[in-house]
C-alpha positions as CSV (number, residue, x, y, z in Angstrom):
1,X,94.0,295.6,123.1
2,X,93.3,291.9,122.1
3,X,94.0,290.5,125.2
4,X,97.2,289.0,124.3
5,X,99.3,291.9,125.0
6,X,102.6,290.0,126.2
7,X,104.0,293.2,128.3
8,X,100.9,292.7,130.7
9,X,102.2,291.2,133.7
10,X,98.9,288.8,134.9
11,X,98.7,287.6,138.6
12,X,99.1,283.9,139.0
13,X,95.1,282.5,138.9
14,X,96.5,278.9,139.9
15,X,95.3,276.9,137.9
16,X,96.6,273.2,137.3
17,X,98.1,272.5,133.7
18,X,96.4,272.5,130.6
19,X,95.7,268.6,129.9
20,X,94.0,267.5,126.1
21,X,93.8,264.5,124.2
22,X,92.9,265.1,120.8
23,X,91.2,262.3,118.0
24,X,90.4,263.2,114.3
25,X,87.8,261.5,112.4
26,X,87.2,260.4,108.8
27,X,84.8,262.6,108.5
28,X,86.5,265.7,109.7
29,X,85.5,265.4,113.1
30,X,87.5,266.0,116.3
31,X,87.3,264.2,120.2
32,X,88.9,266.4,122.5
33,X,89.1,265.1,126.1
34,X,90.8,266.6,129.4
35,X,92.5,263.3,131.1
36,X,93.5,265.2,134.0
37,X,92.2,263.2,137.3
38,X,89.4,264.5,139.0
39,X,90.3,265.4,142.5
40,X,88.1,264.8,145.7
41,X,85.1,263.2,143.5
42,X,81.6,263.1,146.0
43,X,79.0,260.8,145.6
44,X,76.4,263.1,147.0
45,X,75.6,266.7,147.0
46,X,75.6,266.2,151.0
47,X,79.0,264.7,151.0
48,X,81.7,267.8,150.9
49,X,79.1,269.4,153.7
50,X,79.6,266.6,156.3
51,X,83.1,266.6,155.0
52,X,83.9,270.0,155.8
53,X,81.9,269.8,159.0
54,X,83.6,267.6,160.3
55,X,87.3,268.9,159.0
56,X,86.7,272.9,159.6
57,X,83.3,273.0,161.4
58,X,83.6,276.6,162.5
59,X,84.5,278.1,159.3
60,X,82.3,280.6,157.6
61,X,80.3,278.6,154.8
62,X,77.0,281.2,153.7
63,X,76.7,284.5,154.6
64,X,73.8,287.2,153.8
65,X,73.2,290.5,155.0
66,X,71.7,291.1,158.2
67,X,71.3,295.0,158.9
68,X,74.7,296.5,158.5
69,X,76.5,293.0,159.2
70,X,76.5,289.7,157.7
71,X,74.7,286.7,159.5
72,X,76.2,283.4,158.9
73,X,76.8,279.9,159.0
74,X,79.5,277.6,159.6
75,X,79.8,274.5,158.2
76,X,79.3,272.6,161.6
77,X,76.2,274.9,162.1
78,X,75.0,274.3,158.6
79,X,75.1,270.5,159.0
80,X,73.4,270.7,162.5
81,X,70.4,272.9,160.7
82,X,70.1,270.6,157.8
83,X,69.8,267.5,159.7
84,X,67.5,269.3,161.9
85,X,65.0,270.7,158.8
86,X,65.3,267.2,157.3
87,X,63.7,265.8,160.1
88,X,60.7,268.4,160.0
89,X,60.4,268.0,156.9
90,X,60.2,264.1,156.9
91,X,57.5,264.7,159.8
92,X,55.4,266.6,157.4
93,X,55.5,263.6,155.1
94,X,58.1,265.0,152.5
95,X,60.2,262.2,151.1
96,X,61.5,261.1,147.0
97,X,60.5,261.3,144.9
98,X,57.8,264.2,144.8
99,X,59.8,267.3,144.2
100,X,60.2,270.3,146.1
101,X,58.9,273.5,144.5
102,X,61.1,276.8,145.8
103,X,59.6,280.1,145.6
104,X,62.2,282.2,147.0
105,X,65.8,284.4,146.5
106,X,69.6,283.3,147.6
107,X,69.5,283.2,151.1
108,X,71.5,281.5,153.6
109,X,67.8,279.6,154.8
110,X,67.2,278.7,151.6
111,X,70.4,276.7,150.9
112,X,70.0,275.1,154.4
113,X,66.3,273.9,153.4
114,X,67.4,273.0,149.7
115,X,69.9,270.7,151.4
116,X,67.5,269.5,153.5
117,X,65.1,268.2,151.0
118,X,68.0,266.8,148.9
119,X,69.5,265.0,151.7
120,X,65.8,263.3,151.9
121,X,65.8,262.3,148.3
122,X,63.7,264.8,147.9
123,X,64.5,267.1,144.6
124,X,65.1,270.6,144.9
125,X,63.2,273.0,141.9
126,X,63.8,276.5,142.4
127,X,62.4,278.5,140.4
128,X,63.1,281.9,139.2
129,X,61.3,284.2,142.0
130,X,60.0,286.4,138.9
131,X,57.7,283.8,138.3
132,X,55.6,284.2,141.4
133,X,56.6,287.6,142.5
134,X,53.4,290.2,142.9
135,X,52.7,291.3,139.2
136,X,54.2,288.3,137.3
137,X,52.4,286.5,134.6
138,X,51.6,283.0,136.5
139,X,51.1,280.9,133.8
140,X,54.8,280.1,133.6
141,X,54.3,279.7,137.1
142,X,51.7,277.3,136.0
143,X,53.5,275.9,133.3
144,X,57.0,275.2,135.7
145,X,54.4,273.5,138.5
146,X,52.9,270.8,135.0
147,X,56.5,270.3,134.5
148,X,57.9,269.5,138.2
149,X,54.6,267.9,140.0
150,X,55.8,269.3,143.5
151,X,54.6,267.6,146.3
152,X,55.4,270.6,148.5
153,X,56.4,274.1,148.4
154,X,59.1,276.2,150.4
155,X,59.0,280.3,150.3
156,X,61.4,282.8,151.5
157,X,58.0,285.3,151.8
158,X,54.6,284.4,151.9
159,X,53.2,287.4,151.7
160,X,55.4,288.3,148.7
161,X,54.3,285.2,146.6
162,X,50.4,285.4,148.0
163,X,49.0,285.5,144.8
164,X,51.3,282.2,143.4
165,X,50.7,280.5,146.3
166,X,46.7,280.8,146.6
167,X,46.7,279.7,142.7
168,X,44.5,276.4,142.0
169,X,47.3,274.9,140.4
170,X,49.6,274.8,144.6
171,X,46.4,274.0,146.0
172,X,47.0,271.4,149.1
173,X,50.1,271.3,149.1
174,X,52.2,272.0,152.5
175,X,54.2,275.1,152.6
176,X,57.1,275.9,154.6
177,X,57.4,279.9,155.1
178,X,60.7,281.9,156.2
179,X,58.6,284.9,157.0
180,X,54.7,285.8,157.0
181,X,53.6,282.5,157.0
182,X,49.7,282.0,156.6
183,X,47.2,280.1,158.2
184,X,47.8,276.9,158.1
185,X,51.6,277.3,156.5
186,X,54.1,276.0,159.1
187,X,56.9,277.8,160.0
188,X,60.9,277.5,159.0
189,X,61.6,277.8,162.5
190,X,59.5,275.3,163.7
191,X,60.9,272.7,161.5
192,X,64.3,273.5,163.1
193,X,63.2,272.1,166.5
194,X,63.0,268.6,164.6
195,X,64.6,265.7,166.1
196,X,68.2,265.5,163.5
197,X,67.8,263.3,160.0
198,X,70.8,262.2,158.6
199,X,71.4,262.2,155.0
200,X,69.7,258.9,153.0
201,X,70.7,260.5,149.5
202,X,72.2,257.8,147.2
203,X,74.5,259.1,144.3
204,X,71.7,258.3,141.9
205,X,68.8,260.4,143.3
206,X,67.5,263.5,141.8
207,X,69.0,266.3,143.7
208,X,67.7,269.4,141.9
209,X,65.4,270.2,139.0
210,X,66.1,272.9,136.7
211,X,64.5,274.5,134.4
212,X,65.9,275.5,131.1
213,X,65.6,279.1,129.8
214,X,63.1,278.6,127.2
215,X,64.7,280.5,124.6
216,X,64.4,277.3,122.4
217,X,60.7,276.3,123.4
218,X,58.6,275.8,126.4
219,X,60.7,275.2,129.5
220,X,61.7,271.9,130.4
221,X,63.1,270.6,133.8
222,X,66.6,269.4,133.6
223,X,67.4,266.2,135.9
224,X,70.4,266.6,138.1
225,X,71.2,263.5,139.8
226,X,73.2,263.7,142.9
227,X,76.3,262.0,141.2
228,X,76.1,265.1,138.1
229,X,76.3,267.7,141.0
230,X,78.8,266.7,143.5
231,X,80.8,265.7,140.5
232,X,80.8,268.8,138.5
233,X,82.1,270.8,141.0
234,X,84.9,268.6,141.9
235,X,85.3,268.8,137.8
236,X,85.4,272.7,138.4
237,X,87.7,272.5,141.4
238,X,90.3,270.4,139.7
239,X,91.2,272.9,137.0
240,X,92.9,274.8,140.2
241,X,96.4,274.0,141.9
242,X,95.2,276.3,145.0
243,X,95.5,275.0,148.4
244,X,93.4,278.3,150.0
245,X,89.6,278.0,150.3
246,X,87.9,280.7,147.6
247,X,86.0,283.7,149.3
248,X,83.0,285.0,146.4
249,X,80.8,287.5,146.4
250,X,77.7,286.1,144.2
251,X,74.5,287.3,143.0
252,X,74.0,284.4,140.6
253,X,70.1,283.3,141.1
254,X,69.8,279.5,142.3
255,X,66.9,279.0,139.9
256,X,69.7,278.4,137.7
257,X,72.5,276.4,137.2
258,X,75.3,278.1,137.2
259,X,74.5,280.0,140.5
260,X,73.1,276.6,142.2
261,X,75.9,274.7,140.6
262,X,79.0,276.2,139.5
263,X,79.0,278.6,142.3
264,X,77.3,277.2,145.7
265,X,78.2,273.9,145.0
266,X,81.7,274.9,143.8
267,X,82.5,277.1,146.9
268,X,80.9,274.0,148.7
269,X,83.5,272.1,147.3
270,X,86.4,274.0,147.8
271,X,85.4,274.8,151.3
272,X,85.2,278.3,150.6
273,X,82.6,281.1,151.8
274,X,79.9,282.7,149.7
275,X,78.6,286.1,150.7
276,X,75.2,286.0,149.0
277,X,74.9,289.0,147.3
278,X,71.3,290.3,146.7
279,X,72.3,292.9,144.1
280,X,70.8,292.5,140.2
281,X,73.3,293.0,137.1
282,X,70.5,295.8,136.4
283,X,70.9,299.4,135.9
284,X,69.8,300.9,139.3
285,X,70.0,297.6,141.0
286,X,73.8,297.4,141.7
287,X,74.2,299.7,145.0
288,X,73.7,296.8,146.8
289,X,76.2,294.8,144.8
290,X,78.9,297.7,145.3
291,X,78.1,298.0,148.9
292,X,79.2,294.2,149.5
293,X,82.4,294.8,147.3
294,X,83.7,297.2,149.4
295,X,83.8,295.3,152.5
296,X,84.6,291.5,150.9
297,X,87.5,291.2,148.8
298,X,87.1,288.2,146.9
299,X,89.6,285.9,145.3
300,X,87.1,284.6,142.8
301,X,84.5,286.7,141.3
302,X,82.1,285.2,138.5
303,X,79.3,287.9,137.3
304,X,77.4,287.8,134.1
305,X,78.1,290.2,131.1
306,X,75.4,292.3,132.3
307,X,76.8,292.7,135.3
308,X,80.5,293.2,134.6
309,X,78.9,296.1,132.1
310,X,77.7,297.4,135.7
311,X,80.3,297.1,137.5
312,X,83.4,298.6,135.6
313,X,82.0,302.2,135.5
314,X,82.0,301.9,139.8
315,X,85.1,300.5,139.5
316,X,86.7,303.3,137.0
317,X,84.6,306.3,139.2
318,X,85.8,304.9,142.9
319,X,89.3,304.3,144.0
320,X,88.8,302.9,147.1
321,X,86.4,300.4,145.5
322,X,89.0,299.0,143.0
323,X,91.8,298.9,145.6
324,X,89.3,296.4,147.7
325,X,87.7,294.8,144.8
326,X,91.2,293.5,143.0
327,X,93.2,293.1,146.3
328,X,93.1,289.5,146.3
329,X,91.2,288.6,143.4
330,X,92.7,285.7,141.7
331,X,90.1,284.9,139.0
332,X,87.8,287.1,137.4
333,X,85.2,284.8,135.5
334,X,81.8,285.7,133.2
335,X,79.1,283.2,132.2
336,X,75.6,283.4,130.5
337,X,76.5,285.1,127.8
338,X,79.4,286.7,125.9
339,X,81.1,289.6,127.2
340,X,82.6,292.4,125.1
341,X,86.7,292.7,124.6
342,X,86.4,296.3,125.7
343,X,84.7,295.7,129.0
344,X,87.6,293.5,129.5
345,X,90.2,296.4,128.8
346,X,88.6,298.9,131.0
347,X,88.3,296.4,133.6
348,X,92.4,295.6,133.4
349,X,92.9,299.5,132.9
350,X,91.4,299.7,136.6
351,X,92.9,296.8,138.0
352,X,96.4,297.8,137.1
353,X,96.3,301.0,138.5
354,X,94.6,299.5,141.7
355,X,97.2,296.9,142.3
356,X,99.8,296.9,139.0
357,X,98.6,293.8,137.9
358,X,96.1,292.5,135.0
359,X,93.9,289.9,136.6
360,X,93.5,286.6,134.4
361,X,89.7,286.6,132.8
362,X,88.1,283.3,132.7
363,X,84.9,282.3,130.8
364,X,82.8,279.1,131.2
365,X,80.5,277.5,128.6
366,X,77.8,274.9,128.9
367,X,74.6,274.8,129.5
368,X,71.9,273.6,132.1
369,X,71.7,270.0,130.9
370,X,75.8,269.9,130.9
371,X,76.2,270.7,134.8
372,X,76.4,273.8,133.5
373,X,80.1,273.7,133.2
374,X,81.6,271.3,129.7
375,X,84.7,274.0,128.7
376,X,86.3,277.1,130.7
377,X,89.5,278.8,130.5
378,X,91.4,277.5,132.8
379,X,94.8,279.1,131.8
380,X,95.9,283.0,132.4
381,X,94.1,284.6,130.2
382,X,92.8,288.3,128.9
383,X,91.3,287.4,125.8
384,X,87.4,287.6,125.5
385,X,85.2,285.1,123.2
386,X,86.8,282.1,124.4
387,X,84.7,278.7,125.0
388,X,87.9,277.1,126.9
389,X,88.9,273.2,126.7
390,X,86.9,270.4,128.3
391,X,86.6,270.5,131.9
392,X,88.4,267.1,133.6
393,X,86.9,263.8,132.3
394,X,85.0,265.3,129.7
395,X,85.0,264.9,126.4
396,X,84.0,267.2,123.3
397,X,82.9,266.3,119.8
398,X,83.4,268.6,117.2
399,X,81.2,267.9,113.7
400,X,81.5,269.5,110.3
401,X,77.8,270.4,109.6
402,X,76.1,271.5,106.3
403,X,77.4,274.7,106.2
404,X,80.9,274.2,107.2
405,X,81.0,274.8,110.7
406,X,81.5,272.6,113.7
407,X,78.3,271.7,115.6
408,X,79.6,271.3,119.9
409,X,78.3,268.3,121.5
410,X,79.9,266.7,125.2
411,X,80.0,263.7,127.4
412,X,80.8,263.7,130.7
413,X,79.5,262.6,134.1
414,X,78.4,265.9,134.9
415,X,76.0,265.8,131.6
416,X,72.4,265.2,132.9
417,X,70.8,261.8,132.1
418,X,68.1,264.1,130.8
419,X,64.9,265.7,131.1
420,X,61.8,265.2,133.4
421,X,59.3,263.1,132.4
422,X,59.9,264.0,129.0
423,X,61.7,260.7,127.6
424,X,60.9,261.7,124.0
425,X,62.6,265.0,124.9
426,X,65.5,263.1,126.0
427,X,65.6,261.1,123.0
428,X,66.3,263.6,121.0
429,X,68.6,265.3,123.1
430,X,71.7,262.9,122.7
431,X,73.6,261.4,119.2
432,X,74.1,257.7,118.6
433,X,77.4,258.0,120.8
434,X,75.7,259.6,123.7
435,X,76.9,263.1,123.3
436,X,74.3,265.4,124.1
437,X,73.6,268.4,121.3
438,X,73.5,272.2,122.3
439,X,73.2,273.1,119.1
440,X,76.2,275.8,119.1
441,X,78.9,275.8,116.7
442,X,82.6,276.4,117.9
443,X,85.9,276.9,115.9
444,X,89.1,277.3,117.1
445,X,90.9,280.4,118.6
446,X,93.8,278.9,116.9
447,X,93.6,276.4,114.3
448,X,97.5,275.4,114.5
449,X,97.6,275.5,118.6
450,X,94.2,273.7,119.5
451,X,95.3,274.2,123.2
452,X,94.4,277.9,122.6
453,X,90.9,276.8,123.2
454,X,87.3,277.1,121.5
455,X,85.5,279.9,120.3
456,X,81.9,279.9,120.2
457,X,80.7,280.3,116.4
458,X,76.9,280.9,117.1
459,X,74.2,279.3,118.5
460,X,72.6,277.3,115.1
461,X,69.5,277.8,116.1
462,X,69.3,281.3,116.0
463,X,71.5,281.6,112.6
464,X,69.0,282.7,109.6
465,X,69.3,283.6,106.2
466,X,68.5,287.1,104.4
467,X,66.2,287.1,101.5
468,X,69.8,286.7,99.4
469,X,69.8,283.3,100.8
470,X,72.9,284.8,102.7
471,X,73.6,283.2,106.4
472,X,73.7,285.5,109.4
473,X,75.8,284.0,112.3
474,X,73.2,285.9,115.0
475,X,75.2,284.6,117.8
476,X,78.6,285.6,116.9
477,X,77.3,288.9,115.0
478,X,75.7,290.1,117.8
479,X,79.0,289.6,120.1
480,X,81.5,291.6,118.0
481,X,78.7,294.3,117.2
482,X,78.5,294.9,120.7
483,X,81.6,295.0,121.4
484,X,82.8,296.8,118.6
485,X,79.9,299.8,120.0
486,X,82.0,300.0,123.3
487,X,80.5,300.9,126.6
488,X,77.5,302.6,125.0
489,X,75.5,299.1,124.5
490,X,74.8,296.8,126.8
491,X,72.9,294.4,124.7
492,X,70.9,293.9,121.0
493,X,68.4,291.8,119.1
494,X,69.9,290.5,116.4
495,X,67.1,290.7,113.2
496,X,66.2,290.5,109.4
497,X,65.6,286.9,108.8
498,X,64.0,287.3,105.1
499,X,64.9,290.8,104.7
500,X,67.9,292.6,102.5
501,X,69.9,292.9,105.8
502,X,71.0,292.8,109.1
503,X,68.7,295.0,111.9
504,X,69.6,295.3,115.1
505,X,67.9,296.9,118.3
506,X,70.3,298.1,120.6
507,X,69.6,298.5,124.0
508,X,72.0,301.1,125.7
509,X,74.1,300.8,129.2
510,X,72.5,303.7,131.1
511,X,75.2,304.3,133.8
512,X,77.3,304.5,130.7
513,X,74.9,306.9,128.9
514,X,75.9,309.1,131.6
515,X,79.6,309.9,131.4
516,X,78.1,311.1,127.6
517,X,74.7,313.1,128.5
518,X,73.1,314.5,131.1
519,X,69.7,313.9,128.6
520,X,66.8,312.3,130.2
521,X,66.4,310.5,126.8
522,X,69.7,309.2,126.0
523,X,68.6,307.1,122.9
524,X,68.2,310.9,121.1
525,X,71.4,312.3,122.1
526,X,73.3,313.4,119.9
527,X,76.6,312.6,121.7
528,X,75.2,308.9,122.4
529,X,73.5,308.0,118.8
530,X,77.2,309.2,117.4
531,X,78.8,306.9,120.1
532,X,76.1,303.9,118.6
533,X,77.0,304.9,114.9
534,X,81.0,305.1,115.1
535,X,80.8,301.8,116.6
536,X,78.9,299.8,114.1
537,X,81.0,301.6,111.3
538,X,84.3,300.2,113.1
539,X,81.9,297.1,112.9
540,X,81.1,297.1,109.6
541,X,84.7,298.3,108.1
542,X,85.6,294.5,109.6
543,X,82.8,292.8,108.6
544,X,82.8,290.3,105.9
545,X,79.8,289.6,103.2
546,X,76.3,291.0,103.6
547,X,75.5,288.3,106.3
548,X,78.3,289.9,108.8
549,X,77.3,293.4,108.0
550,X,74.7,295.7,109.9
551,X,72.8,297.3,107.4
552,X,70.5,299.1,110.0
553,X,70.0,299.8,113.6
554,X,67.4,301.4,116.2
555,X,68.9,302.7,119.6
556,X,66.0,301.8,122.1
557,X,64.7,303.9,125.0
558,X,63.3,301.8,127.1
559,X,65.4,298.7,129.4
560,X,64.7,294.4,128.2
561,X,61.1,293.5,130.4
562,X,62.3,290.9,133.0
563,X,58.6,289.9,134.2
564,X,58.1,288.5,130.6
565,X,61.1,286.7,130.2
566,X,62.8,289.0,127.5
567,X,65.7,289.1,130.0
568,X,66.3,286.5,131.9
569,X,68.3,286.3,135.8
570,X,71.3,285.6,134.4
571,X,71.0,288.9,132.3
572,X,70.7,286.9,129.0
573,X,68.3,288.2,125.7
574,X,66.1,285.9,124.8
575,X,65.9,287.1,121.1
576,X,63.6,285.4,120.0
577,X,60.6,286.6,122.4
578,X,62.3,290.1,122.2
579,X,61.5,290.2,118.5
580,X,58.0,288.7,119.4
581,X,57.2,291.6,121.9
582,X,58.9,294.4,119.7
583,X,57.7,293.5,116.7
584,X,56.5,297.0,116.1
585,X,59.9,298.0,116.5
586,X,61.2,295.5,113.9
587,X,58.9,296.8,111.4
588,X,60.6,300.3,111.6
589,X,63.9,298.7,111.0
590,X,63.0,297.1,107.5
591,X,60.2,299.7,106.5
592,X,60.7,300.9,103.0
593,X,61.7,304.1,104.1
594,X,63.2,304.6,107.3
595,X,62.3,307.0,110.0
596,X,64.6,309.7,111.2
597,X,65.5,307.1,114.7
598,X,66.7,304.3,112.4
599,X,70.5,304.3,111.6
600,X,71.5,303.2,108.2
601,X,74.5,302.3,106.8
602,X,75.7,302.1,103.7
603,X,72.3,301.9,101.7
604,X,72.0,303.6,98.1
């Protein structure tokens, strides 16, 4: 299946019409903008809270779990907390423009202090809780803290983040602690018994600091003003023609934008409800994530890749589960990083015999310094690879680079005026028109119906050439390889820069591993390593020129290393580090004579 199959009848996602404006340059260049209006537009972060608050003020907004419940918070409550932890925090002398350093997960408390803080002026940087967590390497701690200059520090767990929190470089700074606060710490609860602050946040405030993944460099922190977050998700929610309020289920870390931003601050938007889920898109970390799907039946559900991977083996292996799960689901949406065409059939597989229906697949593109959000799909859809079209009020610039492809570059007012005290940074961030550069590369999913949308053509950066002077498209390669593998892979480095060919180290999906072997050791299983091979020789049989081809491969045993940053929360590779820390590994790929674990394909 391609995801086209016209005989598939797909439930109505209601979305608003497709809307695009295209320009053609001279120089082969393309403009394409979305001019449909942008509905609701905020000025604040703050503003669709009181909004709601006022207009449904006992409506569920955040929920966690408590127990075997959920505890809550309405939108009136929610307001009444935030004013209330706005004013402790403005007695502890918290105030803009020092920023606020968060060590802690998704939870209900930590949205209501992030709010807090913002609604002070104050910006909010979480920080991925890996950084701090007993056992992590602090210097990226250390590193993230250079970058931000906090001027105060909120944790979910003191006792969990001792050892980042008694570091030289947090020393003196106030903390505010959820639970097992130390000496001298004060206590969450105690700034709730402030007299109420209302919000003094001006549209052109830094609301949140983000840090970028790193995969390109050191991290840097990404400036969201007020005006780029409120924004975005009124961008997000205009794509839709849906009067009813979304419900999600969402594990997607806040250290990030695309759970801080697309999700909590789209739900936010909407007026919808979040169920915080505290599941990981990790083999043997998704009970949790299962457990919350069987009671909430969401009509939006975003996961990335990783996750998805997860998830449609519970789905295919528990009836029950799928009825609840696609009951009301509307949208079904992945982000982070590509997923494969045949997760996407096994998931539709499921979801027609759960309730006769294929459920439209959306994908969202962008990045941290874009909102996240600059294309999506925002049409029914089961096809898997697509960038989308420009959100609302946002315009993309296609341009022909040296080697024939077209680099992706966007304006909008969600795009981030740029980064943290880093104005050379910035510089070099943005063209002579203002468009800021991720250097990616798109091309069309149709070249004679541009409404069909983009498809990402590899990240540029990542693209090398083999010691033929051949390119490898690393981005795109490693997509369709993964895919073409099946269930069986979950993820691979993509290697051979300066070498005769394409490498790759595959990483397998476990839980998949399973319905294949009851081994211990499923990268020497017979029954998987044939699973691995057949795929890459459908690969291959497809694959055009030595630079598209997979000339060897190495199934590996062990899971990516999240405390280092080989994986990251959104369940991304970071290839380049993973070829740093297995370079042993790459070394067995290109030796001169291969040992008995690599696979090798059509070599003389």
């Amino acid at each position: 299946m391609d995801g086209s199959d016209p005989r598939l009848s797909i439930r109505d996602p209601r979305y608003a019409p497709r809307n695009l404006t295209v320009e053609r340059r001279d120089d082969g260049g393309l403009i394409l903008f979305n001019p449909t209006p942008i509905r609701d537009p905020r000025a604040t972060a703050l503003d669709a809270l009181q909004h709601w608050a006022a207009v449904r003020p006992g409506q569920m907004w955040l929920a966690e779990r408590s127990g075997d419940g959920w505890r809550g918070v309405t939108f009136g409550e929610a307001l009444g907390q935030v004013e209330a932890l706005a004013g402790g925090l403005a007695g502890l002398g918290v105030g803009r423009p020092k920023p606020m350093l968060v060590l802690a997960r998704n939870g209900v408390d930590h949205a209501l202090i992030a709010f807090a803080a913002m609604s002070l002026g104050v910006p909010v940087a979480a920080v991925s809780p890996q950084y701090g967590l007993a056992g992590a390497d602090l210097t990226r701690l250390a590193h993230a803290v250079a970058v931000i200059q906090p001027g105060s520090v909120f944790t979910d767990d003191a006792a969990a983040f001792a050892g980042a929190l008694a570091a030289d470089f947090l020393a003196g700074l106030p903390v505010v602690a959820l639970r097992n606060a130390r000496p001298g710490d004060v206590a969450f609860a105690d700034l709730l018994k402030a007299a109420p602050q209302a919000s003094i946040a001006h549209p052109d405030d830094i609301a949140k600091l983000l840090l970028t993944s790193g995969s390109t460099g050191r991290p840097k922190a990404v400036i969201c003003l007020h005006r780029n977050v409120a924004i975005t998700a009124a961008q997000v929610a205009s794509c839709y023609d849906d009067p009813e309020p979304p419900v999600v289920v969402n594990q997607a870390p806040w250290s990030h934008s695309l759970g801080a931003n697309a999700i909590l601050q789209m739900v936010l938007q909407r007026g919808g409800t979040h169920y915080i889920d505290a599941g990981q898109p990790v083999a043997g970390r998704t009970a949790e994530t299962v457990r919350n799907l069987r009671e909430i039946a969401p009509t939006y559900h975003n996961m990335v890749p990783a996750g998805w991977d997860l998830l449609v083996g519970e789905l295919e292996a528990d009836e029950a589960l799928a009825r609840t799960f696609f009951s009301r689901v509307r949208v079904l949406q992945y982000g982070g990083a590509a997923l494969g065409q045949s997760t996407c059939d096994r998931i539709q597989a499921v979801a027609r015999r759960a309730c006769g229906e294929a459920i439209s697949f959306a994908s969202g593109y962008g990045a941290t310094e874009t909102g996240p959000t600059a294309t999506n799909v925002h049409w029914p859809n089961l096809r898997m690879g697509l960038m989308g079209l420009p959100l609302p009020g946002t315009s993309v610039k296609l341009v022909p680079d040296a080697t024939g492809k077209l680099e992706f570059r966007v304006k909008g007012p969600q795009v981030s005026p740029g980064y943290f005290n880093a104005p050379e940074a910035t510089a070099a961030a943005f063209d002579e028109e203002g468009f800021y550069r991720l250097g990616d590369a798109a091309r069309f999913a149709d070249p004679d119906d541009i409404r069909e949308g983009l498809v990402f053509d590899g990240r540029l950066s990542e693209n090398f050439k083999l010691s033929s002077g051949t390119f490898v498209i690393a981005g795109a390669l490693r997509v369709a390889a993964v895919s073409a593998i099946g269930g069986a892979a979950s993820d691979a480095v993509v290697c051979g820069e300066g070498q005769a060919g394409v490498g790759l180290l595959i990483f397998l999906s476990k839980p998949f591993c399973r319905t294949l072997t009851t081994s211990d050791d499923p990268a020497h299983d017979p029954a998987v390593i044939a699973a691995v091979r057949e795929g890459l020789v459908r690969y291959n049989a497809g694959a055009k020129g030595g630079g598209g081809r997979v000339a060897r491969a190495l199934i590996l045993a062990d899971e990516p290393h999240a405390a280092s940053g080989e994986i990251t929360d959104k369940g991304y590779i970071n290839q380049a580090l993973a070829r740093t820390r297995r370079a042993a590994d790459v070394a067995r790929l290109f030796a001169p004579t291969p040992d008995n674990d690599i696979l090798v394909f059509g070599e003389s």
